[in-house]
C-alpha positions as CSV (number, residue, x, y, z in Angstrom):
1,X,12.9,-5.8,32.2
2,X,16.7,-4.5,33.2
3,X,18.1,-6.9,30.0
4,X,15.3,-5.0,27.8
5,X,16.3,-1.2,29.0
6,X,19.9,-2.0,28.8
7,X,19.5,-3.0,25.3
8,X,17.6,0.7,24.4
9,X,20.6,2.3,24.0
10,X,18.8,5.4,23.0
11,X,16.2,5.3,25.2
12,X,16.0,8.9,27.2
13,X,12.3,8.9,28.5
14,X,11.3,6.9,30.9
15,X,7.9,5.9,32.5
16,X,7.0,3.1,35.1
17,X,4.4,2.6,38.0
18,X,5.9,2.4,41.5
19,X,3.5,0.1,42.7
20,X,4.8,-2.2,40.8
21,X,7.7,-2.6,43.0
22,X,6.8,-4.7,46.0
23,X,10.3,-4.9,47.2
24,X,12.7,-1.7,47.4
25,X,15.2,-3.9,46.2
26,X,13.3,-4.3,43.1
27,X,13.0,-0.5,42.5
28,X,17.1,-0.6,43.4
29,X,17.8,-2.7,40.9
30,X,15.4,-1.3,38.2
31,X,17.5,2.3,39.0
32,X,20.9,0.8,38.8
33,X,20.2,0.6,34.8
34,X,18.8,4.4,34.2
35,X,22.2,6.3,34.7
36,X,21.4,6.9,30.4
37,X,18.0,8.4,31.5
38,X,16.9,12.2,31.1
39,X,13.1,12.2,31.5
40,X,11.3,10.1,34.3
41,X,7.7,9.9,35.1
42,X,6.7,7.6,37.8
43,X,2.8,6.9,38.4
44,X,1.3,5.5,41.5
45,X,3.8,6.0,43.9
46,X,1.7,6.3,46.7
47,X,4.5,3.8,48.7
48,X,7.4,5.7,47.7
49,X,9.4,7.1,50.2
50,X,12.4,9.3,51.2
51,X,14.7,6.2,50.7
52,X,13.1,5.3,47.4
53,X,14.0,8.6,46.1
54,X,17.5,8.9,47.3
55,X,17.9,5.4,45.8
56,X,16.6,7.3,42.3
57,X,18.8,10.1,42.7
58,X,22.3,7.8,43.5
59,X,21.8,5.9,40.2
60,X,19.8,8.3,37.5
61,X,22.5,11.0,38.1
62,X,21.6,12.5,34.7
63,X,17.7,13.2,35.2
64,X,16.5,16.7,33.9
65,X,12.7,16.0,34.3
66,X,11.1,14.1,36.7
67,X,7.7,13.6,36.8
68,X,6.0,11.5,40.1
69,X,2.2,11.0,40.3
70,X,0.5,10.4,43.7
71,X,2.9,11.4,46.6
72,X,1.7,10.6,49.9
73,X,5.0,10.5,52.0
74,X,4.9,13.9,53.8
75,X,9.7,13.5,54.3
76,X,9.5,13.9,50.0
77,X,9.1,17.6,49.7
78,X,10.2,20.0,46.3
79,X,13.3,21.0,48.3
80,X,14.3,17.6,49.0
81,X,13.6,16.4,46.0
82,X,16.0,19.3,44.5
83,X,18.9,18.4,47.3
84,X,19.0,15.1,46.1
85,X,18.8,16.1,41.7
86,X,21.3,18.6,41.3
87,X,20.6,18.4,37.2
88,X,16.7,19.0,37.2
89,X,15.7,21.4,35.3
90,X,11.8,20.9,35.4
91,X,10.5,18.9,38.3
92,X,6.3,17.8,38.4
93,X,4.3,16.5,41.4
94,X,1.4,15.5,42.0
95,X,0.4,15.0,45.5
96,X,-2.0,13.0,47.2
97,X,-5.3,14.3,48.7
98,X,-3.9,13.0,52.1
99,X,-0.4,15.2,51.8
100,X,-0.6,18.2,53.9
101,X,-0.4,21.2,51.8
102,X,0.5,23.4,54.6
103,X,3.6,21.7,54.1
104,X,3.8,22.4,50.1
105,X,3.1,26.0,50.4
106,X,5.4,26.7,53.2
107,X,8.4,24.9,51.3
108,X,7.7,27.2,48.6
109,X,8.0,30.3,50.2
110,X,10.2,32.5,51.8
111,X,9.5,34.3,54.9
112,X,11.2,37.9,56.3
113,X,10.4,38.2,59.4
114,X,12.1,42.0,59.4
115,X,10.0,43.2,57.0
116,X,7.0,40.9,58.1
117,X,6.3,39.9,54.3
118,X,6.1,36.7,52.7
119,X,7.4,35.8,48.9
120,X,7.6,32.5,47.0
121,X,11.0,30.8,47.0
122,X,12.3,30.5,43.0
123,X,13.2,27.1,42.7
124,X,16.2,26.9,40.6
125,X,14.3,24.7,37.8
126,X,13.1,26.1,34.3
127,X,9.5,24.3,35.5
128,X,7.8,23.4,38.4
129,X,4.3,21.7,38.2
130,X,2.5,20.8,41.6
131,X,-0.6,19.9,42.1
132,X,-2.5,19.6,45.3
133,X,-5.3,19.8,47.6
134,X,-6.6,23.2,47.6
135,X,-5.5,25.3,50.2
136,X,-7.3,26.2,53.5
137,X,-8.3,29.6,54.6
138,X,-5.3,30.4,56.1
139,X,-3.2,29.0,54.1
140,X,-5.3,30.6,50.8
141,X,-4.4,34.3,52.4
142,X,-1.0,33.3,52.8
143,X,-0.8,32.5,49.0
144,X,-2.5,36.1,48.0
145,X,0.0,37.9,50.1
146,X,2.6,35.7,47.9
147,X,1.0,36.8,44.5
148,X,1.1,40.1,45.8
149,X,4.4,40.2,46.7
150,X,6.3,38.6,44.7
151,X,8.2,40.3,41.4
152,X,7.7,38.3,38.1
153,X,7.1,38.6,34.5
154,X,3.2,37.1,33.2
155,X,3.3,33.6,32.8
156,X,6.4,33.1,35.5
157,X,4.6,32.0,38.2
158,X,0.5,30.7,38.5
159,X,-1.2,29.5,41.2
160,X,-4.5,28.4,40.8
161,X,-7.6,26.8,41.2
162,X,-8.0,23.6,38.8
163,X,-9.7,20.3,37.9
164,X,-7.4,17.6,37.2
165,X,-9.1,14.5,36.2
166,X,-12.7,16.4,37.4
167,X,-11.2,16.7,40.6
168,X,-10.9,20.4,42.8
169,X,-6.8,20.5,43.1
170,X,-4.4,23.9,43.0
171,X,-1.7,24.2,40.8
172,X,1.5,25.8,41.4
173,X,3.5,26.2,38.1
174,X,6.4,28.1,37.6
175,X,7.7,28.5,33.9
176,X,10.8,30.5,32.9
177,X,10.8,29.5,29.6
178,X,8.1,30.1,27.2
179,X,9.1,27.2,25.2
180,X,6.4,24.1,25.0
181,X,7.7,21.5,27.9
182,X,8.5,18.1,27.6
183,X,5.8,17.2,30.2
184,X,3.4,19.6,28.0
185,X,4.0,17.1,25.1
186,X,1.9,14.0,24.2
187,X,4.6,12.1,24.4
188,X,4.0,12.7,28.5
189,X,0.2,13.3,28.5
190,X,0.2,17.3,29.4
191,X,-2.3,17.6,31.1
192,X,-3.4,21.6,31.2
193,X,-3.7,24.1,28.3
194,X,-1.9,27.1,29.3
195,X,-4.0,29.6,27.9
196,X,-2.3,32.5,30.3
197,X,1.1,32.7,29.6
């Protein structure tokens, strides 16, 4: 497979399945040939982990959009995920039922304790799609004080209740661009018709 992408001189978009990568050494090997890559969506990665990623981010040092379906590992967080690309700018996940979403939200927002207030945390990406387990009680009043605090134009910032794949997630989907997004296109199976923005 490394022969065949080094030969794609022009290739930009790039889409795999972690699990196929029993060994990490596999998966290093496999990222040692993407430093051409731009777009990245990785499905079933449900074994990935922090090292994994920081493996990604040494050798695809020109990825704008990264795409990864199924996190489980709770250490692979949007923040750390955006320490590690410096180029993003759009970032998706899609997390596991068994992530903690207390975790998601709270990485997402910014606390002042002075003013006792709670806003969400601008990532500095032109998108941001997550999608999760719906949030808890506390967590769901948390998230209104958010949306309630929190300056922006319509369309900026969504959080909501959806069905992905007939399933009850939340998506958190920040968009300062009204422009139609790579991981919109069919190219990358968008998955949600933004009907608010």
């Amino acid at each position: 497979m490394i022969e065949d992408i080094l030969r794609m001189k022009c290739l930009s978009l790039f889409e795999i399945y972690f699990r196929l990568f029993d060994d990490p050494k596999d998966f290093e090997k496999l990222c040692t040939v993407l430093g051409r890559i731009q777009t990245i969506r990785i499905d079933c990665c449900d074994k990935m982990n922090f090292s994994s990623l920081k493996v990604l981010s040494v050798y695809a040092g020109n990825l704008k959009n990264i795409s990864l379906v199924g996190i489980k590992d709770e250490s692979i967080t949007t923040s750390v995920i955006l320490s590690h690309f410096k180029t993003l700018a759009s970032l998706e996940i899609i997390f596991e039922d068994s992530y903690n979403t207390s975790l998601i939200f709270h990485d997402l927002m910014k606390f002042d304790n002075a003013s006792s207030s709670v806003t969400f945390k601008w990532p500095k990406l032109q998108y941001l799609n997550i999608i999760c387990n719906r949030p808890n009680f506390e967590e769901g009043k948390l998230i209104n004080e958010v949306k309630r605090n929190t300056p922006r134009k319509p369309g900026q910032l969504l959080m909501r209740h959806v069905h992905f794949y007939d399933d009850p997630r939340y998506q958190i989907l920040v968009r300062l661009s009204k422009k139609l997004h790579i991981f919109d296109s069919p190219l990358c199976k968008g998955r949600f018709e933004l009907n608010n923005l």
